[in-house]
C-alpha positions as CSV (number, residue, x, y, z in Angstrom):
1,X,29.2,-11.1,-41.6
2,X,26.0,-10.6,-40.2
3,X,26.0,-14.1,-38.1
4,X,29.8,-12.9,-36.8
5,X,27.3,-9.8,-35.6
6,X,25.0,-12.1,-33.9
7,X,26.5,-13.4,-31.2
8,X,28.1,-10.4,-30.1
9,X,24.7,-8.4,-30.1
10,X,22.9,-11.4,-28.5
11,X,25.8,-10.9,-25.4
12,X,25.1,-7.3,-25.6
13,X,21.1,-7.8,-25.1
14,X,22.2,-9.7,-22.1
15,X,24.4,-7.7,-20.2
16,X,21.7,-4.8,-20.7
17,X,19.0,-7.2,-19.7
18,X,21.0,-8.2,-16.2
19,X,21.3,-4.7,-15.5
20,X,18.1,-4.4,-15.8
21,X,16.9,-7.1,-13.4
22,X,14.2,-6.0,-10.8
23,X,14.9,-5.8,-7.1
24,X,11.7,-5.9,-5.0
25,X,11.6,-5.3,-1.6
26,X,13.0,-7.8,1.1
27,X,9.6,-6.4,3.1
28,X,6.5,-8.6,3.2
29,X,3.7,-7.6,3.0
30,X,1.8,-5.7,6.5
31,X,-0.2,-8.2,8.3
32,X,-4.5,-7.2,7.7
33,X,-5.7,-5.2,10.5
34,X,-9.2,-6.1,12.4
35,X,-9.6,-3.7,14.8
36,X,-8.1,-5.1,17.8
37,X,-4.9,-3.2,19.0
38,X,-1.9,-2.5,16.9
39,X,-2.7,0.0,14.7
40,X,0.2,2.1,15.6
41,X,2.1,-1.0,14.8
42,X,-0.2,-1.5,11.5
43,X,0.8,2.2,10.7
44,X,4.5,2.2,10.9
45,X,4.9,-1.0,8.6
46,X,2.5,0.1,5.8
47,X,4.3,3.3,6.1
48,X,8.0,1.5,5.8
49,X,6.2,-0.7,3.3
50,X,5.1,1.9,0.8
51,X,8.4,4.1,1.2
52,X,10.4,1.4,0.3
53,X,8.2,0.1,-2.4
54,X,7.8,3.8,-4.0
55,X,7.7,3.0,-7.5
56,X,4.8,0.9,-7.2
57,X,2.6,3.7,-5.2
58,X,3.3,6.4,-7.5
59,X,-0.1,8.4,-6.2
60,X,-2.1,9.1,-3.0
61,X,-5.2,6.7,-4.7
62,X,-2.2,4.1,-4.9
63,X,-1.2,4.6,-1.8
64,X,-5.1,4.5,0.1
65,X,-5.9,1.5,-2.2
66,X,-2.8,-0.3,-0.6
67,X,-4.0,0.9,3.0
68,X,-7.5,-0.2,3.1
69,X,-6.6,-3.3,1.3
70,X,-4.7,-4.1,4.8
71,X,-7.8,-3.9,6.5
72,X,-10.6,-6.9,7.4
73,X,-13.7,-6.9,9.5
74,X,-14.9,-3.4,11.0
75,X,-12.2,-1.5,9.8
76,X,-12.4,-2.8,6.4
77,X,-16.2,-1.7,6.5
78,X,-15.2,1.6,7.8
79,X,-12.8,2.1,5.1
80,X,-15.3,0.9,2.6
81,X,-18.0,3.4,3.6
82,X,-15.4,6.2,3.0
83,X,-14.8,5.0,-0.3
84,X,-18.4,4.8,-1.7
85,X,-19.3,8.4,-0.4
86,X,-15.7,9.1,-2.5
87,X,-14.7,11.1,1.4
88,X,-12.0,13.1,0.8
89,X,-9.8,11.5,3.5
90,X,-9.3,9.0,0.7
91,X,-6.8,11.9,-1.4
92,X,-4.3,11.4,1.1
93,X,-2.2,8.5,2.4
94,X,-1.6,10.6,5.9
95,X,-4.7,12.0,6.4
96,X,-6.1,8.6,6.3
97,X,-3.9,7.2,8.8
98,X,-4.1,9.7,11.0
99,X,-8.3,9.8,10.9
100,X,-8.5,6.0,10.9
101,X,-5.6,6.1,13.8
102,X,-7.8,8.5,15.8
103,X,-11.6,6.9,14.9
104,X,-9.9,3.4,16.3
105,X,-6.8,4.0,18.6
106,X,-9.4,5.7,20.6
107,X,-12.4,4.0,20.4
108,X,-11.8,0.1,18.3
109,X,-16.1,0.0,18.5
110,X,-16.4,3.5,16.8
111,X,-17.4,2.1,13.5
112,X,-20.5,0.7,15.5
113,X,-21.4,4.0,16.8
114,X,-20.8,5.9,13.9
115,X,-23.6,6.9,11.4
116,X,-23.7,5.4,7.8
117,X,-22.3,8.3,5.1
């Protein structure tokens, strides 16, 4: 009796386990930004990136993480600085953006100028 019960669980297990399947995002990954023009373009696909991916930012640390992992060079050491002083910019996914859109859409050799935290 209990092998009759077998296969029919086992084929059970398997249907839930297709349903189940993950589906990851067709996206790849936002190219690293240096510094150099783009970041408006840098902005829009992180932004598309993380909305489409939501389950795997499910905070703003998440989500900050993400964005100053896309960054090399200056901007990466700009980000960095933030996040050793723990600056508060660093609570939310917009209001970094919009700072680091500011600090380099304006002015890419800010960073230079700017004084250490």
């Amino acid at each position: 009796m209990q092998e009759e019960l077998l296969p029919s669980a086992s084929k059970r297990l398997y249907t839930e386990a297709t349903k189940l399947t993950l589906r990851r995002c067709p996206l790849e990954t936002p190219l690293k930004y240096d510094g150099k023009k783009g970041f408006t373009t840098l902005k829009a696909q992180c932004e598309l990136y993380i909305n489409l991916r939501l389950p795997d930012f499910p905070n703003e640390k998440m989500k900050v993480g993400f964005l100053i992992n896309q960054h090399m060079g200056a901007p990466a050491h700009w980000a960095t600085a933030r996040l050793i002083a723990q600056d508060p910019i660093l609570n939310d996914a917009n209001r970094f953006l919009n700072r680091k859109g500011v600090t380099w859409e304006n002015d890419p050799t800010w960073a230079q100028k700017e004084k250490p935290l």
